[in-house]
N, C-alpha and C positions, 0 to 999 in steps of 0.2 A: 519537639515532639517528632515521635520517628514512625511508623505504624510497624517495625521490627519487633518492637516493645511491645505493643498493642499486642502484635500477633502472638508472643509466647505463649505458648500453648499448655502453660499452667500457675499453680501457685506456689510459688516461688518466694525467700526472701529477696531484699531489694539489692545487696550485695552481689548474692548470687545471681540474682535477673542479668546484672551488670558485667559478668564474667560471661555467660552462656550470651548476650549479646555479641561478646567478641568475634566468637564465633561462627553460630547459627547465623548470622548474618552475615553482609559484608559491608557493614557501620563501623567506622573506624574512627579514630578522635584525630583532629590534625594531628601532625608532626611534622619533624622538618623533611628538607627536601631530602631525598637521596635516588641514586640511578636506579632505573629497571636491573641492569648488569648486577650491580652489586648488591643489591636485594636480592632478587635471585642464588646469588652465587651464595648468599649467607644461608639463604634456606636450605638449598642444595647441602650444603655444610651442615647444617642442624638435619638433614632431614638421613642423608648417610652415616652420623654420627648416634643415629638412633632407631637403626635396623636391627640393634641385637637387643632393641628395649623398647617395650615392655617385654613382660616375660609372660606366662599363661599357664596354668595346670586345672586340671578336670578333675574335681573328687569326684569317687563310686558312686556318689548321690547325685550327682549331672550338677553339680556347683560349679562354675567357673571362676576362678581365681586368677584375677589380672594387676599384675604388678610392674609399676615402672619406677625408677631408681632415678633417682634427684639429690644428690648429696651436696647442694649448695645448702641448706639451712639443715638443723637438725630438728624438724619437723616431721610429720608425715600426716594425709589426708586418708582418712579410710572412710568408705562408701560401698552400701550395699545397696544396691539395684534389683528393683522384682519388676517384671514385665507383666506390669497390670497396671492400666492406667484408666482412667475412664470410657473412653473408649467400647473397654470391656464390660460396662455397667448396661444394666436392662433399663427400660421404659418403667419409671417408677420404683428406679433403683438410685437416680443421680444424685452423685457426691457421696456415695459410698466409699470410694474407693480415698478421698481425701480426709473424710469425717475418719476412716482407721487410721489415715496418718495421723492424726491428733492421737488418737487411745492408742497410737505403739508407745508413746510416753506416760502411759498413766501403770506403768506397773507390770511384774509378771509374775510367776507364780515364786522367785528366790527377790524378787527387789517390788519395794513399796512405790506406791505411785509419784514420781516426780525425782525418785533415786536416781535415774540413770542422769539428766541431766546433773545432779549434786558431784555427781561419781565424775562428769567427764570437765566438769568449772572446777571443782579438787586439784585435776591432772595437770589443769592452767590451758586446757583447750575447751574450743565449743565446738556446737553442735546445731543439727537444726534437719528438715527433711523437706520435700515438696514433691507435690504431686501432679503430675499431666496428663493430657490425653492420653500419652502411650504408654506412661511406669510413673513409679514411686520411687524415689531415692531418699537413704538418711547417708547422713554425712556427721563427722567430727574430722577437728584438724588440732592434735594434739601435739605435744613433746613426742618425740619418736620412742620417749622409755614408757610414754605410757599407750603404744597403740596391743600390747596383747591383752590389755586389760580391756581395750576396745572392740577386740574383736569378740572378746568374750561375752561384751553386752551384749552384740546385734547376735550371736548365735542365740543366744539367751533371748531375747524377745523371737528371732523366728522360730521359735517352737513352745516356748511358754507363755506366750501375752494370756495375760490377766485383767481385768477388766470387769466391774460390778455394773450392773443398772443403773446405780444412780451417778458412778463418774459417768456412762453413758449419755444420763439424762442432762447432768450438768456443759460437758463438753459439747454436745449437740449445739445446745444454745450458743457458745461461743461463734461455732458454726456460722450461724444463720446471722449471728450477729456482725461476723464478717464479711456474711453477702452484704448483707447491709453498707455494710460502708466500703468496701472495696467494687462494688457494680451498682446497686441500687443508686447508694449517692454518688455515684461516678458515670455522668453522662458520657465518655466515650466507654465506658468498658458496656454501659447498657448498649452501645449503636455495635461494639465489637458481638455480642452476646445477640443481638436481633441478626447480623449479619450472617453469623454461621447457624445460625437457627433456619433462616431462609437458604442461603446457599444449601445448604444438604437438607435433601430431605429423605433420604434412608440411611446416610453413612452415620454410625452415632458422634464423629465431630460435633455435629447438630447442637449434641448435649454440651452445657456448663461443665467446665471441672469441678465446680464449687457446687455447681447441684440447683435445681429448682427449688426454690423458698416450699411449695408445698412436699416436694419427693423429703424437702431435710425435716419439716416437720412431721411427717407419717413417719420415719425413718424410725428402726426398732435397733435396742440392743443384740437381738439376734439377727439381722441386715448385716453389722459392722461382724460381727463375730463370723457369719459364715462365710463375708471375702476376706477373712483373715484365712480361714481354713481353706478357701479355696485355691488361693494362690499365691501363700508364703508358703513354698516350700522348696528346696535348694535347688531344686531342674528347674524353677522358675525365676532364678535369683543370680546373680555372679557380683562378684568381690570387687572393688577397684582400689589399688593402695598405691598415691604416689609419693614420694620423698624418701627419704632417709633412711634406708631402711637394705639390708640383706635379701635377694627372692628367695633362696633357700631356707632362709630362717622364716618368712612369711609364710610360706608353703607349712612347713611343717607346722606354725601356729595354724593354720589355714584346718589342717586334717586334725591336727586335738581340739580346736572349737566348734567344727563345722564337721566334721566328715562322720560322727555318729547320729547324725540328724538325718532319720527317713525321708522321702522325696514323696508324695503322694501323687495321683494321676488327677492332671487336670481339666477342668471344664472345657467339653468341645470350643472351638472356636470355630463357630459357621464364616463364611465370607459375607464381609457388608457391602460390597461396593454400591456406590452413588449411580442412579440411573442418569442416562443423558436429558441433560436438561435443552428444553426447547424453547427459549427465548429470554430475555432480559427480563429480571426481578428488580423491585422497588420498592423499598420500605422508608415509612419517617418514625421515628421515633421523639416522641416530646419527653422532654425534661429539663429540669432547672438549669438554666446556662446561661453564662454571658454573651457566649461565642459559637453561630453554627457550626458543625462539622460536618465533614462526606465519607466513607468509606466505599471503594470502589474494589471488589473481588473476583479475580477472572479463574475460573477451572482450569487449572496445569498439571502436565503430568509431575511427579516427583521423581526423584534417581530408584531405579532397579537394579539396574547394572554399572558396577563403577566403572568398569569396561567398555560396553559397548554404547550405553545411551552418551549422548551429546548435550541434546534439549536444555537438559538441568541444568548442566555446568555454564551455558549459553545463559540461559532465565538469571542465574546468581549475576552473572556480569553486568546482564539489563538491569534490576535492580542495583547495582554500583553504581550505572553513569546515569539512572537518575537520581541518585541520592546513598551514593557512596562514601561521599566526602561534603567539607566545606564549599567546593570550588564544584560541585555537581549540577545537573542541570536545574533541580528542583528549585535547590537553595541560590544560586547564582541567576537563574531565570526569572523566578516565579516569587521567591522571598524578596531580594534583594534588588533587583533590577523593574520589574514592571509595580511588585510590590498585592500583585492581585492575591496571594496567599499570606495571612501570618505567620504559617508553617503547615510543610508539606513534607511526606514520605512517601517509600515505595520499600515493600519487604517479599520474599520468597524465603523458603523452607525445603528447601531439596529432601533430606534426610527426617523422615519420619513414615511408622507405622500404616498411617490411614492416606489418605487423598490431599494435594496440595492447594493452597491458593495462592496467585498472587496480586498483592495486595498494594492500593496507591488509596493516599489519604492527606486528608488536609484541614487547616482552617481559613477559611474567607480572609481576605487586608481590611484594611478600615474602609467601610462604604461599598463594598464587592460583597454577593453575593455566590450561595452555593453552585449556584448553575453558571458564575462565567468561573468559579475555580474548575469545575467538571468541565469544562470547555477546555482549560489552561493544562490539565495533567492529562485530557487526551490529548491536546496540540504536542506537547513535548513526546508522547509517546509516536503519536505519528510523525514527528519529526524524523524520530529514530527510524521508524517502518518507508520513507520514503530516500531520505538522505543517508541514513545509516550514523554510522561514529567513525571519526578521523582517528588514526594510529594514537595520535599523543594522549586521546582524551580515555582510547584502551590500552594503557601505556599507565598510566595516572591510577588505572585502577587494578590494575595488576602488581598494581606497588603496596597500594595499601592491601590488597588480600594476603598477601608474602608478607608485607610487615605485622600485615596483625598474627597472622600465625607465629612471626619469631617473636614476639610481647606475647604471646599467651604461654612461651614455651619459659619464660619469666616466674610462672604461677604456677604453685602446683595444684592447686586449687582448677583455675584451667585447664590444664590438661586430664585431672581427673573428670570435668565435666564432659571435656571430647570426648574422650574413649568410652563413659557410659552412654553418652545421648547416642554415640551411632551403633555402641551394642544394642542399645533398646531398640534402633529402627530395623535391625538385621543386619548391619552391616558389622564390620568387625577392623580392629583397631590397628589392621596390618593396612588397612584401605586409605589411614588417614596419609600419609605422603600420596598416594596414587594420586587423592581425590587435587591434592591442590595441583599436582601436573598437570593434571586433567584440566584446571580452571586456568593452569597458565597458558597453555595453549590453546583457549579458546579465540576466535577470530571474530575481525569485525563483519566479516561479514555472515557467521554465524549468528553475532548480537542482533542483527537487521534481520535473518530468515524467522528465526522466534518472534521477533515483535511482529513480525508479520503474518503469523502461523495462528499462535495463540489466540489474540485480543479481539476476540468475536463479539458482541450483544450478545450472541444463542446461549454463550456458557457466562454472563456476567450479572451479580448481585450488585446493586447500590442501595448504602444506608447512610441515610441523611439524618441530622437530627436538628429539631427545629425547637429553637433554646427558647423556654418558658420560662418568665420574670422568677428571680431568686428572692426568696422570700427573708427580709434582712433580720426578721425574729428567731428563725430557725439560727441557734448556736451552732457552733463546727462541733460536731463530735470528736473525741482521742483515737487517735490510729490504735487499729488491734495490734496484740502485741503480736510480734514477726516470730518468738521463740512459746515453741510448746509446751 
């Protein structure tokens, strides 16, 4: 258990969670050893050898078209991104913006309901979408001969989605049924779900991506229809296509499937920011469990400037050396050594829309309770805020951030996920070498001014959940299905 995971900031397949992990975090899977020098030096290599790519063009309609060229497999990933994520959702509007992701598959006004997936399993690729706080993305990853036929569906649903009442009425229910079994029966996602509920109390974080059980049952076919109209339209949307593929010849499919699509003007977006919070919050949350849990969330700034801010690129490092690797403090302290946790994490989120947290989390060892692990992941943090980190141990983890960027540069899949997640947060896809400069030269004694800056009571939530006897009559229910 990682609280990285935990923290993804939406609904996601489990494939894909597992790739946007690579990333957004700094979790990495072992590997073998190799030097700081020549990790570096390989990135340095990957990272000058792809200054003239991706590529970029702007239709009339404020479309963005981002193409990067991967001619290892004869494949290619195409992905369209709308910067509307929940977030964007009102008070008694939640999981709007995910319930449409379900009804972009049910049909448009040229293809019957469930066509487009038949059309994109034909070409011998799939497909799938997921939705977060800050946007919605669909994806297919097809033969490279069948991506203009792909592009042609996603222009095709952003301007014709079709949709009756009663697929309305029927998919909703799938919905809800999802809550169900993805948070309701999932006692850490209910403490993850209580935890940003209490940590924010104006910023809409607050809110489920997945939506309140009663906002999905009041939820009307015309709800889902009018954040289709509100914010599927091409100034609100850009293109990501990695692999196999020509930019010239993409571009020009780009402007015949896309560039006769009007742009409409969209819904103000007022400022949400979160007021200062004035002291330590504490929730429990009861549910069926074996095993208690803790989630511990402290108010951080996020990255603004890839430039000038420091903080961030500092916060991602802290979260490495405690639970960056196998050999990190969490897992090597706390797991393995004293034994007082069954498993423990620590996650931060630089790169996104709204306000950060970061986040340390655990489960109790056999005979230990919540309050000596709360004890045990603040010991390790103050460890860092008095003693600091020794060269090798920010040495250790400057390896695995380089490495995992050169394995993500493996996937195209990956790297289509990069360049939308930081489009979606405003950053842009020229930032991504900058950003990991930026994190290799961070210092230890950078890593020790943030731990020592940040981790106040004034700005911190904890949610505890206090495990209620499992009831052995209650059957397991079938996982929802991941494909729409």
């Amino acid at each position: 258990m990682q609280s990285a995971q935990g923290m993804m900031r939406g609904l996601m397949p489990d494939f894909i969670r597992s790739v946007c992990l690579t990333f957004l975090s700094v979790h990495s899977m072992p590997m073998k050893p190799i030097s700081l020098l020549a990790a570096m030096t390989l990135g340095l290599t990957l990272s000058l050898a792809a200054l003239a790519n991706p590529y970029e063009k702007q239709l009339a309609n404020g479309l963005r078209v981002i193409v990067k060229e991967d001619h290892r497999a004869p494949t290619v990933v195409n992905m369209v991104w709308y910067r509307a994520g929940a977030m964007d959702e009102k008070d008694g509007y939640s999981g709007v913006a995910h319930a449409l992701e379900h009804l972009m598959f049910k049909g448009t006004r040229k293809l019957k309901s469930g066509e487009f997936n038949r059309i994109v399993a034909a070409a011998g690729g799939n497909d799938n979408a997921f939705t977060s706080l800050d946007y919605t993305a669909y994806f297919q990853i097809v033969p490279k001969r069948a991506l203009a036929r792909m592009m042609a569906l996603e222009a095709d649903r952003m301007q014709n989605l079709a949709f009756s009442k009663g697929e309305f009425a029927s998919e909703i229910k799938v919905v809800m049924e999802e809550r169900r079994l993805r948070t309701e029966d999932n006692p850490h996602a209910l403490v993850y779900e209580a935890l940003n509920a209490a940590a924010f109390k104006a910023h809409p974080y607050r809110r489920p991506v997945i939506g309140w059980m009663d906002d999905l049952e009041n939820m009307s076919w015309q709800d889902a229809m009018n954040w289709y109209r509100d914010w599927y339209t091409p100034s609100n949307a850009y293109v990501v296509i990695v692999g196999d593929v020509n930019k010239d010849e993409v571009f020009k499919l780009a402007e015949k499937y896309y560039g006769g699509i009007k742009s409409r003007a969209l819904p103000v977006r007022k400022p949400q920011l979160e007021p200062e919070q004035k002291g330590i919050k504490r929730i429990v949350v009861k549910a069926p469990s074996s095993l208690p849990y803790i989630a511990m969330a402290w108010k951080v700034p996020k990255l603004k400037d890839v430039e000038k801010d420091s903080d961030p690129y500092a916060l991602q490092v802290l979260a490495a050396v405690l639970d960056g690797h196998d050999a990190a403090r969490f897992s090597r302290k706390l797991v393995r050594e004293s034994r007082i946790a069954h498993a423990a994490g620590a996650g931060y989120d630089a790169t996104l829309r709204g306000e950060s947290l970061f986040v340390m989390d655990g489960q109790p060892g056999e005979g230990r309770t919540v309050a000596e692990l709360e004890s045990a992941l603040r010991g390790e943090l103050k460890s860092v805020q008095e003693a600091g980190v020794d060269e090798a141990e920010l040495a250790r983890v400057k390896v695995q951030l380089v490495a995992s960027q050169i394995y993500k540069r493996d996937s195209m899949m990956a790297q289509a996920m990069e360049i939308g997640g930081l489009e979606a947060a405003g950053f842009h896809w020229r930032d991504i070498d900058r950003m990991l400069e930026k994190l290799k030269a961070v210092t230890a004694e950078q890593v020790q001014a943030v731990a020592r800056k940040y981790f106040n009571d004034d700005v911190l939530t904890v949610a505890v959940l206090d495990p209620q006897p499992i009831d052995p009559k209650v059957a397991k229910k079938p996982a929802v299905p991941l494909k729409h």
